[in-house]
C-alpha positions as CSV (number, residue, x, y, z in Angstrom):
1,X,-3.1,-6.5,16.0
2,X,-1.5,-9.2,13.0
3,X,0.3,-7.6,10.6
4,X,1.2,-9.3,7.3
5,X,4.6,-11.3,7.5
6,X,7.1,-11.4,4.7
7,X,6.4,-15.4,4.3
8,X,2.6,-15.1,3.9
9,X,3.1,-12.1,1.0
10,X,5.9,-14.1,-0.2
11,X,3.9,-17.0,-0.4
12,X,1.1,-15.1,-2.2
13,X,3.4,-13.8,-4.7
14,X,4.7,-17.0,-5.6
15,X,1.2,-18.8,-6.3
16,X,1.0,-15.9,-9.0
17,X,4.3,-16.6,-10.7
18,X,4.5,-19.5,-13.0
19,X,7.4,-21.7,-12.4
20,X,11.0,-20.2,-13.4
21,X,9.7,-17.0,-13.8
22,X,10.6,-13.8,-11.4
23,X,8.0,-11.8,-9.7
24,X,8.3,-8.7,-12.0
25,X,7.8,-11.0,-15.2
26,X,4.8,-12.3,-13.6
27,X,3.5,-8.7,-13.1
28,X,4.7,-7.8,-16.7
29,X,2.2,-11.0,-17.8
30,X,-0.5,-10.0,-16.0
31,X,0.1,-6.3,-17.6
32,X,-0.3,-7.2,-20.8
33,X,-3.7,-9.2,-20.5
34,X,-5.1,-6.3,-18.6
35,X,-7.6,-3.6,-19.6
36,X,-6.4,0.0,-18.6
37,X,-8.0,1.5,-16.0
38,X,-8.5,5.6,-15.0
39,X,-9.3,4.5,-11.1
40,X,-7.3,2.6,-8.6
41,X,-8.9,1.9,-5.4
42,X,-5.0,1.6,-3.9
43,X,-1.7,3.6,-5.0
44,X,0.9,1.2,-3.5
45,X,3.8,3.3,-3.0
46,X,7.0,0.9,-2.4
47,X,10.8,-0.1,-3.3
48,X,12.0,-1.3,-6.3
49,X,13.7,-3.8,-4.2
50,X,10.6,-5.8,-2.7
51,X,9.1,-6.5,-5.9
52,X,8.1,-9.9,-4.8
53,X,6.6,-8.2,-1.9
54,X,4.7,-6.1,-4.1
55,X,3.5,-8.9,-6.4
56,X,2.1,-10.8,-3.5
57,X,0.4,-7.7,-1.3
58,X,-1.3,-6.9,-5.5
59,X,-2.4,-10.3,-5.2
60,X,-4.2,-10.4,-1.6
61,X,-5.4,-7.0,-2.5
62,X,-7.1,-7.8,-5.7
63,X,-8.4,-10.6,-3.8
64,X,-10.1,-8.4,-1.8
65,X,-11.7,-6.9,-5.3
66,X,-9.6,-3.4,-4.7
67,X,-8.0,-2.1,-8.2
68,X,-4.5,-1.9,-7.1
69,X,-1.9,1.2,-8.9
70,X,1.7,-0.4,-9.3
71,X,3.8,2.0,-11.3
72,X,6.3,-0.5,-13.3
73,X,3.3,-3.0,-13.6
74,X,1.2,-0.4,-15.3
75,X,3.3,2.3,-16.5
76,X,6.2,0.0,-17.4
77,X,8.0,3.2,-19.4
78,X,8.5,5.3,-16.0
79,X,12.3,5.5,-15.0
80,X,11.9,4.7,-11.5
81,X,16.2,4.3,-10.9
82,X,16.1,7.9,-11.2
83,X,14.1,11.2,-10.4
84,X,12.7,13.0,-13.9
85,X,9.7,15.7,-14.1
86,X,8.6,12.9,-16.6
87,X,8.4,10.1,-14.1
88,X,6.4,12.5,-11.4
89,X,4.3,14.1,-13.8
90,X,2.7,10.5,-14.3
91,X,3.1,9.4,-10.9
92,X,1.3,12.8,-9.6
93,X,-1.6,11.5,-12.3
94,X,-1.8,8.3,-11.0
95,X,-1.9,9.5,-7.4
96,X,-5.0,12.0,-7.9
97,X,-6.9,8.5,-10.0
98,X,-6.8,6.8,-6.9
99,X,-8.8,6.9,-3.6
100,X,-6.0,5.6,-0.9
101,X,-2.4,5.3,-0.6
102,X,-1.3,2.3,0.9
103,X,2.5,3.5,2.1
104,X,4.4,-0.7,1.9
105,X,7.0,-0.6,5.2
106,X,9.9,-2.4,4.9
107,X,13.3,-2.2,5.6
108,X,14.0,-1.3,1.8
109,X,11.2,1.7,1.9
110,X,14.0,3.3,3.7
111,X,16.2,3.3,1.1
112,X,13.4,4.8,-1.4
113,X,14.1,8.1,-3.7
114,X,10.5,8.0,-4.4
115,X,8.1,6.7,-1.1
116,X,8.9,9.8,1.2
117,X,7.9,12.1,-2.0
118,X,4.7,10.1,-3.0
119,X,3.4,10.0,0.4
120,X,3.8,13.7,0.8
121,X,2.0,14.2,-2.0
122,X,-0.9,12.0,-2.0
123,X,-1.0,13.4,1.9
124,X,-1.1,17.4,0.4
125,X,-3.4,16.0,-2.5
126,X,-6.0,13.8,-0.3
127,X,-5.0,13.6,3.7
128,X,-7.5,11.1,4.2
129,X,-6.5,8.6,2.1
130,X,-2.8,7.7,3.6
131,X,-2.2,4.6,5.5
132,X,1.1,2.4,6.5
133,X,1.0,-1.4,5.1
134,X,3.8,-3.1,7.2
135,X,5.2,-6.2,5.8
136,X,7.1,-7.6,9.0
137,X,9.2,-11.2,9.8
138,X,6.5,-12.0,12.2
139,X,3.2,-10.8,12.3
140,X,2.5,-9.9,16.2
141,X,5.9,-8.1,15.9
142,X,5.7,-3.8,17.1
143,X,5.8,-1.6,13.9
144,X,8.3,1.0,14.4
145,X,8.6,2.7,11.7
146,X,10.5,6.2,10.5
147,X,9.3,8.7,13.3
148,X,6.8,10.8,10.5
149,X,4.8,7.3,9.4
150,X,3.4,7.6,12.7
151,X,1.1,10.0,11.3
152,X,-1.0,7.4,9.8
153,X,-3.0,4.7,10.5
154,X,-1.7,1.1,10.1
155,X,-2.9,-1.2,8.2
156,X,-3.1,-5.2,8.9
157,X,-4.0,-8.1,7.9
158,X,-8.0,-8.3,9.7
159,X,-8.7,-4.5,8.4
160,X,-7.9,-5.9,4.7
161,X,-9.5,-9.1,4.5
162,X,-12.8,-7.4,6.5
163,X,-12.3,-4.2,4.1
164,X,-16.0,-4.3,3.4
165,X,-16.5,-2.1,6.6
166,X,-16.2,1.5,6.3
167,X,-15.0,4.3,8.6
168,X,-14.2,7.7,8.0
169,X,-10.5,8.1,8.5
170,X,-10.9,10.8,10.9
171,X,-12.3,8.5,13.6
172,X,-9.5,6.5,13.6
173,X,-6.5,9.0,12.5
174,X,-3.6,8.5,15.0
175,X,-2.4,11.7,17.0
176,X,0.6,13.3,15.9
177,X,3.9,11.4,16.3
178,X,2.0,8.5,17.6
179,X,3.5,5.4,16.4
180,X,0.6,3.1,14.2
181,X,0.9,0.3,16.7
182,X,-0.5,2.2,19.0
183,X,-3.5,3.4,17.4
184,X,-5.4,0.2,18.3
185,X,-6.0,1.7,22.1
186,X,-7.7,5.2,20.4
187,X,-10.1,3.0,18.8
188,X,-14.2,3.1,19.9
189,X,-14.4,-1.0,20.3
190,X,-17.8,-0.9,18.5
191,X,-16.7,0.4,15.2
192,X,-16.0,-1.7,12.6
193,X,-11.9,-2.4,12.1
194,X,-11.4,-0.2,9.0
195,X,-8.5,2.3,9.3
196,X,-9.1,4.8,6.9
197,X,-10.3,6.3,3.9
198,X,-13.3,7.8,2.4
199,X,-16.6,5.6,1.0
200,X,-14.7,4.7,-2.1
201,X,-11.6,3.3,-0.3
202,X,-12.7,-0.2,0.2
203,X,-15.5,-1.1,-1.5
């Protein structure tokens, strides 16, 4: 099981920023030449801090065709430095116009006002539409996340880039407290390697 690394993102995210530009300018760019949309394939609930994270996990997600939800990349008004019934009202929106929620781990998503809340509420909202992205040093590295992510499946690198496959997320869901780099073994080897999600997840 190969996670995404921090280099590989990294390096994604810097093919997409023109030189002597920073990550969010890049996604501010790419905002503004953009049609709106009313349906995300992915939510990518994450911290402010890894935005060049963010910018590169867009890029090999968009790759992959999915409509990707980034909150200061398409809602750029939303005051994320600080909890408001404004900012959650539109997040809440923005949650129920898209079909997964891709949960980003990384050392900063413990430091997040926002990631515990949005998972809990995509998970009340839609259960079957929650999965864990780790973004890890190296990429055969365990995931041990915060104790409650083990709900979830885990996503890596093979279940994006082959995200053609479907599976309903019930087949694959790990058991309670479980931690995602375990779920592998609960796996029927002849399913296809897609974590989660209903029809529309990956398309």
């Amino acid at each position: 099981m190969a996670f995404f690394t921090q280099a590989e993102v990294r390096k994604a995210a810097q093919q997409a920023i023109p030189a002597g530009r920073s990550a969010r300018d890049a996604l501010n760019d790419a905002q503004r030449n953009s049609k709106e949309t009313d349906r995300f394939d992915v939510f990518l609930s994450h911290a402010m801090l890894d935005a060049e994270l963010v910018l590169g996990i867009k890029v090999l997600l968009e790759t992959e065709g999915q409509r990707v939800y980034v909150d200061w990349f398409d809602d750029q008004g939303l005051e994320r430095d600080r909890v408001t019934a404004e900012t959650a009202d539109v997040l809440r929106k923005r949650m129920r116009q898209s079909e997964s929620l891709l949960y980003v781990a990384t050392e900063n998503a413990t430091k997040s006002k926002w990631m515990p809340w949005e998972l809990g509420y995509f998970d009340g909202f839609k259960n079957e539409g929650v999965a864990i992205l780790p973004v890890l040093d190296k990429s055969d590295a365990q995931f041990d996340g915060q104790e409650y992510l083990g709900l979830y499946p885990a996503i890596t690198r093979e279940m994006v880039k082959n995200s053609k496959a479907k599976l309903p997320i019930d087949r694959v869901r790990p058991r309670p407290y479980e931690l995602p780099s375990e779920i592998g073994s609960t796996l029927d080897p002849r399913l296809p390697k897609l974590p989660f999600g209903t029809p529309k997840i990956f398309l």
